[in-house]
N, C-alpha and C positions, 0 to 999 in steps of 0.2 A: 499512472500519471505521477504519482509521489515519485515513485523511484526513478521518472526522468527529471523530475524539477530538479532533486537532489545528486544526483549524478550526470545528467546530459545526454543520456542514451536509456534506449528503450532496453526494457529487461530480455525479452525475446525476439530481438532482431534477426531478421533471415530478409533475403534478397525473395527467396521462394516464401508463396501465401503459403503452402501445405506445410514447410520444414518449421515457418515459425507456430504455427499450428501446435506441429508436434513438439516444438520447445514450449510451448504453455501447456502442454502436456505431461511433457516427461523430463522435463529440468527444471532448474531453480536459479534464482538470477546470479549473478558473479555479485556478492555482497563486498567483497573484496575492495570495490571502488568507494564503499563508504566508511567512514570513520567513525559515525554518530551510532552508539548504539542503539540508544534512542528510535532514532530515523529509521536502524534494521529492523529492529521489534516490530515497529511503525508496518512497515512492509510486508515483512511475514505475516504478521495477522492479517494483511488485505491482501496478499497472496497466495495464503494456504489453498493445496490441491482442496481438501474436502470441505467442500461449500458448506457443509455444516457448522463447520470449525471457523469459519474465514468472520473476521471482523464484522464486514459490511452487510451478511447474511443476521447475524446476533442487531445491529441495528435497524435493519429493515421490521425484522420480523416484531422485536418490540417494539419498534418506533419508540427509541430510547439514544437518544445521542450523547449521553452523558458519558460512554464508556469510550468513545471517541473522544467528548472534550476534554475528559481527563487522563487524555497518554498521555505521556511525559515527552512526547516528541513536538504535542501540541501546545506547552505548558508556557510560551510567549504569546498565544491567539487569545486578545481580547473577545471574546466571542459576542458580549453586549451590542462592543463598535460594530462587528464584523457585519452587522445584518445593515447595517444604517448606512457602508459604506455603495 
């Protein structure tokens, strides 16, 4: 979802369900259309092939969202407001 807000397109687009399948599989998105590095970091760590490694698995498991609110991609999200809105 991040890397369509920030870009406009989905990371593993295919016309065919089984090809994009296989591209969330076995490829990694065209990082190329982003400029923020920020934003790429951002991405890779909630993209990472091994679910071990992947951002959103480290906060699930502690139910610890502090490593989330302090990427530096997030570093303009009042997070206080955010719940109030």
């Amino acid at each position: 979802m991040v890397y369509e807000l920030v870009t406009g397109k989905t990371p593993f687009q295919s016309e065919i369900e089984y090809v994009m399948f296989q591209n969330i599989s076995d490829k990694e998105p065209n990082y190329d259309l982003i400029n923020d590095q920020n934003a790429i970091d951002f991405i890779q760590m909630l993209l990472t092939k091994d679910a071990g490694r992947r951002l959103i698995e480290a906060i699930e498991n502690d139910c610890d969202y502090s490593i989330l609110k302090q990427h530096p991609f997030l570093s303009s999200v009042n997070f206080e407001t955010l719940w109030l809105k």
